[in-house]
Biotite code that builds the C-alpha atoms (Angstrom):
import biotite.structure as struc

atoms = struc.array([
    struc.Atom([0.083, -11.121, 15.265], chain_id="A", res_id=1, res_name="UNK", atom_name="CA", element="C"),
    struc.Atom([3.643, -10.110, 14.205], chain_id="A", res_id=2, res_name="UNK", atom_name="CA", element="C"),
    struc.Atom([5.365, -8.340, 17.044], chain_id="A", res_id=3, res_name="UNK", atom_name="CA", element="C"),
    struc.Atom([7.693, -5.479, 16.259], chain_id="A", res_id=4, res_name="UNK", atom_name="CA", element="C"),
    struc.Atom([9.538, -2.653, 17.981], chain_id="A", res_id=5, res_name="UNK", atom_name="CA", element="C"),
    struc.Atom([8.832, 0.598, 17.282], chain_id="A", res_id=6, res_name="UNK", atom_name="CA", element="C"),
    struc.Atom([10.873, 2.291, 14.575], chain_id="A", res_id=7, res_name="UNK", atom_name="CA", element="C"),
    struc.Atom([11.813, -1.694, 13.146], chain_id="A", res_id=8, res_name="UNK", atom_name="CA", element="C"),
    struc.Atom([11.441, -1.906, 9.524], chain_id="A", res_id=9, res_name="UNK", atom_name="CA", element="C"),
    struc.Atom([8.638, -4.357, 8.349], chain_id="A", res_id=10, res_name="UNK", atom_name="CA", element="C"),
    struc.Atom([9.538, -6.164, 5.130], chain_id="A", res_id=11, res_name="UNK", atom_name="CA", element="C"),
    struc.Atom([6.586, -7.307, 3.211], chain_id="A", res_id=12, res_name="UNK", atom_name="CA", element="C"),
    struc.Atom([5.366, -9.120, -0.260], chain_id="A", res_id=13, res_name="UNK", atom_name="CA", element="C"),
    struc.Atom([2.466, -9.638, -1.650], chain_id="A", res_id=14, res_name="UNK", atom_name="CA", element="C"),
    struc.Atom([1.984, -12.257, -4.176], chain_id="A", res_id=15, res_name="UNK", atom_name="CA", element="C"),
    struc.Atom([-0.171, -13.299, -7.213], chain_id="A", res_id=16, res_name="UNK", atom_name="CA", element="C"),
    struc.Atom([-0.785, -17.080, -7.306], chain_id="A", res_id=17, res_name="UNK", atom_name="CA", element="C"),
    struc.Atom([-1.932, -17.315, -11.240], chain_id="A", res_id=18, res_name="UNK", atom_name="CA", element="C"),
    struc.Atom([-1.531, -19.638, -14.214], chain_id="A", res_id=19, res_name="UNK", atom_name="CA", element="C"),
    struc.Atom([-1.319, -16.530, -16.222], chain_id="A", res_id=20, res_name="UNK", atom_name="CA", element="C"),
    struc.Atom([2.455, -15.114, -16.227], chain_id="A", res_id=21, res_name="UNK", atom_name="CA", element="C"),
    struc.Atom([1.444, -12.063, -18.530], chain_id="A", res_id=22, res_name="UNK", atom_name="CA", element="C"),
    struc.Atom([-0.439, -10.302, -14.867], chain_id="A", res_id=23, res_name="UNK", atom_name="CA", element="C"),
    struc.Atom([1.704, -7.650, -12.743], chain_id="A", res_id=24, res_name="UNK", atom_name="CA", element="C"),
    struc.Atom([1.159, -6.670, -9.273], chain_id="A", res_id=25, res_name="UNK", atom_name="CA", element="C"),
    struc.Atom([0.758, -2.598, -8.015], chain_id="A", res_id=26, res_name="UNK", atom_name="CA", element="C"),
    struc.Atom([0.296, -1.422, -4.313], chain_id="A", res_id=27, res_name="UNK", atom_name="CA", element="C"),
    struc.Atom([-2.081, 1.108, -4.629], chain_id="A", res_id=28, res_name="UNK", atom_name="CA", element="C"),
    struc.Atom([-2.776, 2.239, -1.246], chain_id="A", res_id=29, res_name="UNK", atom_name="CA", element="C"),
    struc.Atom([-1.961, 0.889, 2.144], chain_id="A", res_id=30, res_name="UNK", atom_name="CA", element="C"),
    struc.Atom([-3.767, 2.209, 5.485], chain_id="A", res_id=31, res_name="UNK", atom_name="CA", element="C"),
    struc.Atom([-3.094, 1.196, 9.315], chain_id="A", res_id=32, res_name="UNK", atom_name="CA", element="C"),
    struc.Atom([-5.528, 1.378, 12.087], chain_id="A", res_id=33, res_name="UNK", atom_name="CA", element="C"),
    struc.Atom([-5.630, 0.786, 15.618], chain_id="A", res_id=34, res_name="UNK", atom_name="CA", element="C"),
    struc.Atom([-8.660, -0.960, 14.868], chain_id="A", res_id=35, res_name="UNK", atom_name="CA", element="C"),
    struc.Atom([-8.981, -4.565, 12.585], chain_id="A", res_id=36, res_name="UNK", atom_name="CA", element="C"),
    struc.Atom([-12.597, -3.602, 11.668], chain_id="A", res_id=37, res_name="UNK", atom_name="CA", element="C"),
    struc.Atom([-12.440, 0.052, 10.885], chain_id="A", res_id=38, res_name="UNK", atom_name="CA", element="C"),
    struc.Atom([-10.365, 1.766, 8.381], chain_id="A", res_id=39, res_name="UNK", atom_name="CA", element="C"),
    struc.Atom([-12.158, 5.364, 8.146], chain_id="A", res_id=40, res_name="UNK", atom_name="CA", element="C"),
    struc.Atom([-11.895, 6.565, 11.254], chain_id="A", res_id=41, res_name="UNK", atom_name="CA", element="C"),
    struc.Atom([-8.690, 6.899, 13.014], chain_id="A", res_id=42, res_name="UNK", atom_name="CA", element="C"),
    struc.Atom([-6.136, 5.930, 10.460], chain_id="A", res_id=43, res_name="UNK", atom_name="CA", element="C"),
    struc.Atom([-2.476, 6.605, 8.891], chain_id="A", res_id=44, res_name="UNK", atom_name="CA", element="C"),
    struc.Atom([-1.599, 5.940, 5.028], chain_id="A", res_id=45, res_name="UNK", atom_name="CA", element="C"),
    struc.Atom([1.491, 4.621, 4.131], chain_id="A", res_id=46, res_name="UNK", atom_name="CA", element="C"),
    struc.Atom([0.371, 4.783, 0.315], chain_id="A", res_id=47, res_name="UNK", atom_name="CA", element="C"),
    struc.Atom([-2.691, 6.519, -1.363], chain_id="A", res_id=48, res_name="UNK", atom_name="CA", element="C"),
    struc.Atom([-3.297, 6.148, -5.181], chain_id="A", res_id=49, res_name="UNK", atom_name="CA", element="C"),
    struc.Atom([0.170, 5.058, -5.616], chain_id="A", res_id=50, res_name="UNK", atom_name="CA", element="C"),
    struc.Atom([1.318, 8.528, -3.416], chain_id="A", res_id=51, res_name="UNK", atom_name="CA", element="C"),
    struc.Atom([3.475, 7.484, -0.893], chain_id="A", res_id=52, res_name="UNK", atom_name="CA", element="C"),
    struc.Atom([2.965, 9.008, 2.162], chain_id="A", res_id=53, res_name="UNK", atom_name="CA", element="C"),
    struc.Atom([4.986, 7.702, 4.715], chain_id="A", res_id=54, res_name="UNK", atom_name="CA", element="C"),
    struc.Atom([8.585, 9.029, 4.633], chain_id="A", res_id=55, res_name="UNK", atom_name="CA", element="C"),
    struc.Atom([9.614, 5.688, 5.968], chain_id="A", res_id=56, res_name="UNK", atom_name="CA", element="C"),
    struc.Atom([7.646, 3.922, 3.039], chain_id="A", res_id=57, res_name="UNK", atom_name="CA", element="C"),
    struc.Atom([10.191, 2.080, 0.391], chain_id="A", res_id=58, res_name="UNK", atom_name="CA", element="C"),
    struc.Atom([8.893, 0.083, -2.882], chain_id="A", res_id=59, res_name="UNK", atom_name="CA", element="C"),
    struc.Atom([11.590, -2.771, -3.543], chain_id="A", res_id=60, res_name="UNK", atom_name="CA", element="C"),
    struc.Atom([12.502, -4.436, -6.705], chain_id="A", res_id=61, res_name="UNK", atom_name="CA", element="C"),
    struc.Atom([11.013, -7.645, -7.864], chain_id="A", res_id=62, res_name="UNK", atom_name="CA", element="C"),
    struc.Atom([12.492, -10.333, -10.246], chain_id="A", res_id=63, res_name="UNK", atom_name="CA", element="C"),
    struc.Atom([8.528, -11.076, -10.711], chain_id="A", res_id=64, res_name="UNK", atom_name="CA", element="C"),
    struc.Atom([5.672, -8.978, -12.276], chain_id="A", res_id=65, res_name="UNK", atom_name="CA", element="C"),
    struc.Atom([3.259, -11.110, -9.917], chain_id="A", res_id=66, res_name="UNK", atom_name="CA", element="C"),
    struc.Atom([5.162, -10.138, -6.667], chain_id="A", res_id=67, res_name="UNK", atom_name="CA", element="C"),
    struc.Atom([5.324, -6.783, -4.636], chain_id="A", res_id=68, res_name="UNK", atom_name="CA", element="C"),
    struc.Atom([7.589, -5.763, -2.535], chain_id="A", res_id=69, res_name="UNK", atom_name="CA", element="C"),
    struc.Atom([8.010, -2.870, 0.217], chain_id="A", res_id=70, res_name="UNK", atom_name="CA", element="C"),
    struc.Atom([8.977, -2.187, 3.924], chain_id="A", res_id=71, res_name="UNK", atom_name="CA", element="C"),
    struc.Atom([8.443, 0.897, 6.074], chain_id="A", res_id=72, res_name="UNK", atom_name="CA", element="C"),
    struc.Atom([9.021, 1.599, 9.792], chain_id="A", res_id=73, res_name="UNK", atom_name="CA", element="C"),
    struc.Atom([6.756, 0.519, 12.396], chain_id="A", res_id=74, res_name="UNK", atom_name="CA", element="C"),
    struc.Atom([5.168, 3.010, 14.581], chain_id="A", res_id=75, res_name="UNK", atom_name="CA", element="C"),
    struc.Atom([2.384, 3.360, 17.207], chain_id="A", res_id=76, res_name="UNK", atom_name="CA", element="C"),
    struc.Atom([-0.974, 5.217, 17.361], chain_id="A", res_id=77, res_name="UNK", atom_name="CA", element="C"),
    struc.Atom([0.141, 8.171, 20.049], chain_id="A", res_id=78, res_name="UNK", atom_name="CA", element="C"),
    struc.Atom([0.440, 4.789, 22.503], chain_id="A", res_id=79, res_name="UNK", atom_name="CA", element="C"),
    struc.Atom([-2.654, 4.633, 23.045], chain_id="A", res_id=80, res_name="UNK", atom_name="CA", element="C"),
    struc.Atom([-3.430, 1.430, 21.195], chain_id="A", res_id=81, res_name="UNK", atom_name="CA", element="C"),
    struc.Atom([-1.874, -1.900, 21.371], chain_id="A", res_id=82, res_name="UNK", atom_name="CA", element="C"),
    struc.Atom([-1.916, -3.012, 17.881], chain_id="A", res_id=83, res_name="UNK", atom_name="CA", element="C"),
    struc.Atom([-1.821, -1.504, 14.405], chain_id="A", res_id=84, res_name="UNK", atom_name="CA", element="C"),
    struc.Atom([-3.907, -3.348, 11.415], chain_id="A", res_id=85, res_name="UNK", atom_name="CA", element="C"),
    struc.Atom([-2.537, -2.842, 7.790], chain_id="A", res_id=86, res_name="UNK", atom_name="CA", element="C"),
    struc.Atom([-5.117, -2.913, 5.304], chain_id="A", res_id=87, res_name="UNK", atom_name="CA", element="C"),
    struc.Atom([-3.684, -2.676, 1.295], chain_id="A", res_id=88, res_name="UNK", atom_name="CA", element="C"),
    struc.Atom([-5.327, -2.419, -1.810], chain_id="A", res_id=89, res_name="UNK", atom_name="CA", element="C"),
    struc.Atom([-3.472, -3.827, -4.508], chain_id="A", res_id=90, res_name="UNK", atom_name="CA", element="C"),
    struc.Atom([-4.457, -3.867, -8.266], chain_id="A", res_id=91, res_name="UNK", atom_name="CA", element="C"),
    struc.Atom([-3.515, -6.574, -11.225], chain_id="A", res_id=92, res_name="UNK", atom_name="CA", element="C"),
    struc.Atom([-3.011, -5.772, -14.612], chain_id="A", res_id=93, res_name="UNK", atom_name="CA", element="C"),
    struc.Atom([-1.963, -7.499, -17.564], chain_id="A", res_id=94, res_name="UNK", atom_name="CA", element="C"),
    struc.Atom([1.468, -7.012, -18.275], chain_id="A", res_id=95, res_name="UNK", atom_name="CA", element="C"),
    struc.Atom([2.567, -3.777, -21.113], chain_id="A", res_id=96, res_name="UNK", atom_name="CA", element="C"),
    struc.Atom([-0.778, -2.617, -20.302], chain_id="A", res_id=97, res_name="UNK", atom_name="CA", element="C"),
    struc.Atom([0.425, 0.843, -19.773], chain_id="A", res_id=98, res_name="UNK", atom_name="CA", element="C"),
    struc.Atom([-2.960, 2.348, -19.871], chain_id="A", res_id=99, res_name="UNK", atom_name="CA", element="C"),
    struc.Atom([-3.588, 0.117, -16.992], chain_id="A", res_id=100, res_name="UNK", atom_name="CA", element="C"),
    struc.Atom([-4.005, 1.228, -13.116], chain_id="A", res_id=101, res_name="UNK", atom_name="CA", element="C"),
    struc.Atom([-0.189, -0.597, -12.623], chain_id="A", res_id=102, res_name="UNK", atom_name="CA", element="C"),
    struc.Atom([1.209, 1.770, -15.033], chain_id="A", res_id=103, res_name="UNK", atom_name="CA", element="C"),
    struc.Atom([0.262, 4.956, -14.047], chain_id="A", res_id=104, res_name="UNK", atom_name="CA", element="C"),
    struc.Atom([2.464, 5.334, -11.043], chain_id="A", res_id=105, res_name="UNK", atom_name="CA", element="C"),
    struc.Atom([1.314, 8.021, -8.423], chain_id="A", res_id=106, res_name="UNK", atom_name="CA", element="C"),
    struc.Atom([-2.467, 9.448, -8.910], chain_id="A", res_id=107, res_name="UNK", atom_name="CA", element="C"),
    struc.Atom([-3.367, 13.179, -7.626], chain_id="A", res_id=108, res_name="UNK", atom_name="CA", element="C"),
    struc.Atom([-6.969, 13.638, -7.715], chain_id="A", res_id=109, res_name="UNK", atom_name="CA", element="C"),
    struc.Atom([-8.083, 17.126, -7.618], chain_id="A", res_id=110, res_name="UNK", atom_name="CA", element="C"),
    struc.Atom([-11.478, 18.446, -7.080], chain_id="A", res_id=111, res_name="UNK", atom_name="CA", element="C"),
    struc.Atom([-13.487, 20.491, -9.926], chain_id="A", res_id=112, res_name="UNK", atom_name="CA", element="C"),
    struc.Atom([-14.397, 23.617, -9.201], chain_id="A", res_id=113, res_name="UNK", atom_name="CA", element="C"),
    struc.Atom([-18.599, 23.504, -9.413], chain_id="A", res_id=114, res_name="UNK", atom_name="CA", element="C"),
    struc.Atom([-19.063, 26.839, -9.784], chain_id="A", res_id=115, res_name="UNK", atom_name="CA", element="C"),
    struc.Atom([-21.469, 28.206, -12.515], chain_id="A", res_id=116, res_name="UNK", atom_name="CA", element="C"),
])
């Protein structure tokens, strides 16, 4: 566990440990929970899709493709829980791929309307 106060901002990096320097890193969604083994039920997203939505959510410059980088503020479930569990989803691409997932930034889905 990493303790924090509430309202400190949490600095962190993910890293890609490859032989292959032509690979870039992209956090595509990031979701806390009060609860390590469920992450559907109550929950808060920092990032969706590549949305940010967390005010308090900031995406810092790396010198390195294979390394990402970003900090938001820590907060608390309504303090009614002890502990919050980040859970991120992070996709690699090869690098100039701009048809890749890395490249396409923030990614609304909208629903089809099924009507006749």
């Amino acid at each position: 566990p990493y303790y924090v106060d509430l309202n400190q901002v949490l600095f962190l990096q993910a890293s890609l440990h490859s032989s292959d320097p032509n690979l870039v890193v992209f956090v595509d969604t990031c979701v806390a929970s009060p609860d390590p083994s469920n992450f559907r039920t109550v929950t808060y997203e920092l990032i969706r899709s590549g949305c940010i939505k967390d005010p308090t959510y900031i995406s810092y410059y790396s010198p390195y493709s294979s390394v990402a980088r970003f900090a938001f503020n820590a907060f608390s479930f309504v303090n009614r829980y002890p502990s919050v569990y980040l859970q991120c989803e992070l996709a690699v691409c090869r690098h100039n791929d701009y048809s890749s997932r890395c490249y396409q930034g923030c990614v609304s889905r909208f629903k089809r309307n099924a009507g006749s």
